[in-house]
C-alpha positions as CSV (number, residue, x, y, z in Angstrom):
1,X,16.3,-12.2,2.4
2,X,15.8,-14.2,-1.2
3,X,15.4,-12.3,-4.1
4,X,13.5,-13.8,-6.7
5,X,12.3,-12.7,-10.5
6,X,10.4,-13.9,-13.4
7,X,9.4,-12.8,-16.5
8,X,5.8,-12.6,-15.5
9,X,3.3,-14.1,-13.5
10,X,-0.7,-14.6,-12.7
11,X,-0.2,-12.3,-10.2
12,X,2.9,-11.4,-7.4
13,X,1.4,-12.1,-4.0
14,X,-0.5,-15.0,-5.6
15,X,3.2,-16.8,-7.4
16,X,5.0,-15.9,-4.0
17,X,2.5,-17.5,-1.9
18,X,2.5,-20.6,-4.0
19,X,6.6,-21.0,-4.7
20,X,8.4,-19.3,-2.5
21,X,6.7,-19.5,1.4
22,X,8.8,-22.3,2.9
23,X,7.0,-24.3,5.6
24,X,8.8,-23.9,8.9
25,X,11.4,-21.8,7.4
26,X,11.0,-18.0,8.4
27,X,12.6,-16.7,5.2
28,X,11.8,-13.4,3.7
29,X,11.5,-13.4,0.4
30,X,11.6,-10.8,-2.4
31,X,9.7,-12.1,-5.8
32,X,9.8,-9.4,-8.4
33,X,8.0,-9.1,-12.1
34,X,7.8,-7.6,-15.4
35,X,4.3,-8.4,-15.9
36,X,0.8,-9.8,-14.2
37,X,-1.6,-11.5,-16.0
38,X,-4.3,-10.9,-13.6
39,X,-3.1,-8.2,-11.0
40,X,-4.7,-8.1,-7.9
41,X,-6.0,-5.1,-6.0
42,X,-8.0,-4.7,-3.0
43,X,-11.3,-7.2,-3.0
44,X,-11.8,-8.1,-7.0
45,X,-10.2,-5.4,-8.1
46,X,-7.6,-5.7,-11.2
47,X,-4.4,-3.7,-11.4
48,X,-3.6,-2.8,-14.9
49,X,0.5,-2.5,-15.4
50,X,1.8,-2.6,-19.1
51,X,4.9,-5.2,-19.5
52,X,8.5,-3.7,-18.2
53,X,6.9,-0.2,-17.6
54,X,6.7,-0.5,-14.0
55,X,7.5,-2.0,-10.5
56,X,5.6,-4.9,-9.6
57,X,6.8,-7.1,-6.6
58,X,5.2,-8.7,-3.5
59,X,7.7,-9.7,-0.7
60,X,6.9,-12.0,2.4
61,X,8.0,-10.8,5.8
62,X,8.1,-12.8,9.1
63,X,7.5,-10.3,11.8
64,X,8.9,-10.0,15.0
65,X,6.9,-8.8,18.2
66,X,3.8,-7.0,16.7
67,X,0.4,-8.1,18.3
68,X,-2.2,-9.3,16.2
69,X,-4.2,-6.3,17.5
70,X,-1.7,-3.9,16.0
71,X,-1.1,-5.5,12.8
72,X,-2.0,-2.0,10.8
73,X,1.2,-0.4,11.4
74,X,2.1,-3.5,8.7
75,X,0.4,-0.6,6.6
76,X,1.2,2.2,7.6
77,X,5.0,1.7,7.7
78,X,4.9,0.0,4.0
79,X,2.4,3.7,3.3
80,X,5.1,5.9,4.6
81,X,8.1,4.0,3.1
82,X,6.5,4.2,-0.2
83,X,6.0,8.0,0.2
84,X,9.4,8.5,1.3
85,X,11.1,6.8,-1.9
86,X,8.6,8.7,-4.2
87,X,9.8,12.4,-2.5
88,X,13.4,11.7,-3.9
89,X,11.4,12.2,-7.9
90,X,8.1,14.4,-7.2
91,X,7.1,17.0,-4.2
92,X,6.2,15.4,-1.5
93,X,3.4,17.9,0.2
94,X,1.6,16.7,-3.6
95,X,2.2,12.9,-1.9
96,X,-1.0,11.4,0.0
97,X,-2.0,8.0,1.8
98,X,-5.6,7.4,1.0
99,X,-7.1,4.6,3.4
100,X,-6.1,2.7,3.9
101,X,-2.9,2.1,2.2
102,X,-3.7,3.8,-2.1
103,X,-0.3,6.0,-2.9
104,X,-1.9,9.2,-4.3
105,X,-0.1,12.0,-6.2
106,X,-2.7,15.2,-5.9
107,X,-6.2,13.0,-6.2
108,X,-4.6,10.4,-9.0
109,X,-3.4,7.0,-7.5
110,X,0.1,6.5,-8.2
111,X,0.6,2.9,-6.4
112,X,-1.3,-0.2,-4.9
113,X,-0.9,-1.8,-1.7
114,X,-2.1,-5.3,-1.3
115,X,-1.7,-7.0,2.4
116,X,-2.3,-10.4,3.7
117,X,-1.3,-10.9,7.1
118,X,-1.3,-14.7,9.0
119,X,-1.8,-14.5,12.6
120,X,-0.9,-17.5,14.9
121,X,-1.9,-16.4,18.4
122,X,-1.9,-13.1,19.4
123,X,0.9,-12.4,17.2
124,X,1.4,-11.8,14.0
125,X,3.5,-14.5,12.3
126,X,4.2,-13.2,8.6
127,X,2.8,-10.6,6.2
128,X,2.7,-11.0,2.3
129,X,3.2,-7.5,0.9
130,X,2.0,-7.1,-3.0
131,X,3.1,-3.4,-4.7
132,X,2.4,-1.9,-7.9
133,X,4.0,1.0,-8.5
134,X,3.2,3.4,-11.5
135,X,6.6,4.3,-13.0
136,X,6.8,4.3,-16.8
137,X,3.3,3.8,-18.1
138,X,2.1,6.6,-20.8
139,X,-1.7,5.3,-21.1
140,X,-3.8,3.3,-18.9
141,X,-6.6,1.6,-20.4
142,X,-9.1,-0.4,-17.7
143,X,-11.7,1.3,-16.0
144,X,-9.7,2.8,-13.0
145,X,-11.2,6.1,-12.5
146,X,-7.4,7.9,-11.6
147,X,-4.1,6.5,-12.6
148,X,-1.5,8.3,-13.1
149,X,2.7,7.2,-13.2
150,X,6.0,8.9,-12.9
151,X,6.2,9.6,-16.2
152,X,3.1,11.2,-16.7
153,X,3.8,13.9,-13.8
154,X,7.8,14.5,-15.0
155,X,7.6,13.8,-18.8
156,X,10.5,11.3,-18.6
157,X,11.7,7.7,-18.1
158,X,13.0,6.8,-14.6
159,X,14.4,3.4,-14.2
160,X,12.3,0.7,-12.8
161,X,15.3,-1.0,-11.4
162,X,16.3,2.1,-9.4
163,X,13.1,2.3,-7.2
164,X,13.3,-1.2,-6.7
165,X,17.0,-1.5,-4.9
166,X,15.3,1.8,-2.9
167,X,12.3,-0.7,-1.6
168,X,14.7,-3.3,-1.6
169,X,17.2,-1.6,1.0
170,X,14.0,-0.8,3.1
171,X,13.6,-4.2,3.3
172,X,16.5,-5.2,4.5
173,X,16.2,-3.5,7.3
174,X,13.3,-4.7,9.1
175,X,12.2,-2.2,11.7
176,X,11.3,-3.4,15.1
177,X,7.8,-2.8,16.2
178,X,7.7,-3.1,19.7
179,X,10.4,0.2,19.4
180,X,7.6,2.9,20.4
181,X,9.8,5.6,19.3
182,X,9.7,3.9,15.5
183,X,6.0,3.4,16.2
184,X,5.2,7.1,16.8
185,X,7.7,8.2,13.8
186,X,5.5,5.9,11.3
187,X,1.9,7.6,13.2
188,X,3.0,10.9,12.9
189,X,4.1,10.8,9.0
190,X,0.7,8.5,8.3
191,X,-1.8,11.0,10.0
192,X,-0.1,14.1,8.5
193,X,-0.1,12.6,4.5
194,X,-3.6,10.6,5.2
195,X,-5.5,11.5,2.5
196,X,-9.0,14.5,2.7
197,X,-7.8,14.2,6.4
198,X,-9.7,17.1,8.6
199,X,-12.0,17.9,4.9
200,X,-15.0,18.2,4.8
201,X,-16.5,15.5,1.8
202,X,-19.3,13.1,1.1
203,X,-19.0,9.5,1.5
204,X,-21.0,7.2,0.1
205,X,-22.4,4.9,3.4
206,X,-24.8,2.1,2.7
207,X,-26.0,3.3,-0.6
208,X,-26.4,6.7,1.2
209,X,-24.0,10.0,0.6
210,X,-23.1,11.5,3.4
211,X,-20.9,14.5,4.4
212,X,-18.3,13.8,6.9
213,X,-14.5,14.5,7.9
214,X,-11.8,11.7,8.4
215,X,-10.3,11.9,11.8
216,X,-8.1,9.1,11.8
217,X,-8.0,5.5,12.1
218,X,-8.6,3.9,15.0
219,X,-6.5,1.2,16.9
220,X,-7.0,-1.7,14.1
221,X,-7.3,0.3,11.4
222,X,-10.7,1.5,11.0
223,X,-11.5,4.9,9.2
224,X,-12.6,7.1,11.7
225,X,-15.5,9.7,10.4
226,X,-17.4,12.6,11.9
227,X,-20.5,12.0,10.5
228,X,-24.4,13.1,11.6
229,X,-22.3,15.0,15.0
230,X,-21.1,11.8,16.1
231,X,-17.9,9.8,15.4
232,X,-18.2,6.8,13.1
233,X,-15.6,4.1,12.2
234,X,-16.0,1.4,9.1
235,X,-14.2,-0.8,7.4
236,X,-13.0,-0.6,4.1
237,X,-16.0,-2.0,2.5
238,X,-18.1,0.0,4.1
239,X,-17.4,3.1,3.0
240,X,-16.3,5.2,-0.7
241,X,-15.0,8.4,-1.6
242,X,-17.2,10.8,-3.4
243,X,-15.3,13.1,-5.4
């Protein structure tokens, strides 16, 4: 794996994808900041970091043996790893996965995960990972309805670097995903931390609110809902959280 920094960037997963993805060279790559002009979260949305106050990286992976059909567990392993390096500084039953792939602490969003997969085939060929990770920030100021950071839950400084050699070890060791056993590990820990799972809360559903439970994903990644006694999947534009 290449590990690369700069001082700051339009954005990670944009500067990786325009610097560091090598044409016919399947080299994973590790591209870390200090500060986005123009963050990127899911769809248009902006990601608001203050400069050195938090961890801000994308990396590019080239997978081995994953269908293109089962390209989710790209998100659901990144989702779990994530909550697992977060347990070692805050409880980890206060730790949630809201679809599909938001890092929550209680109902505040804690860190952003940005995917972009490339298929060739049936397979999936590489995946460009983008991560923002609250750690040091004392105020946010855009219009994001529930930030929160490190800092803000413990009352102290935790360094930035630290977290990233604890994403950067994961990293180096690439699971396999045609291992079933490592398959059903990353399901079991995604299902029990998936955020309102087995609830009952409204959803807004073309420009509608309804009241449903979240049962799941489903094979690709759609969030399953029991909604009017039936079940219901949608994607991730088709459906928002009312708190």
């Amino acid at each position: 794996m290449i590990e690369k920094y700069v001082a700051e960037c339009d954005s990670t997963n944009t500067y990786i994808k325009e610097h560091y993805i090598l044409d016919n060279k399947d080299v994973n790559v590790l591209l870390r900041t200090d500060y986005q002009i123009n963050g990127k979260g899911q769809g248009e949305n902006f990601w608001e970091s203050e400069k050195d106050k938090n961890l801000l990286i994308s990396f590019v992976l080239y997978i081995q043996n994953l269908l293109a059909t089962n390209q989710f567990y790209i998100s659901k392993w990144i989702s779990v790893s994530l909550l697992k390096i977060l347990s070692h500084y805050v409880n980890m039953e206060k730790l949630w996965v809201k679809w599909p792939n938001d890092i929550y602490y209680d109902d505040k969003k804690i860190a952003g995960i940005l995917i972009e997969n490339t298929i060739v085939g049936i397979s999936l060929k590489k995946t460009i990972i983008g991560v923002g990770l609250n750690i040091n920030q004392s105020n946010f100021n855009s219009s994001a309805p529930n930030p929160i950071s490190l800092y803000q839950i413990l009352d102290k400084e935790i360094n930035v670097k630290e977290i990233y050699d604890k994403v950067k070890n994961i990293l180096l060791c690439i699971p396999t995903f045609d291992d079933k056993s490592f398959l059903e590990k990353v399901d079991k820990l995604y299902y029990e931390k998936l955020y309102w799972k087995g609830e009952k809360h409204h959803f807004m559903i073309k420009n509608s609110i309804e009241e449903g439970v979240i049962l799941g994903t489903d094979e690709f990644g759609f969030l399953k809902l029991y909604i009017n006694n039936r079940v219901q999947t949608f994607d991730i534009k088709e459906v928002e959280y009312i708190k």
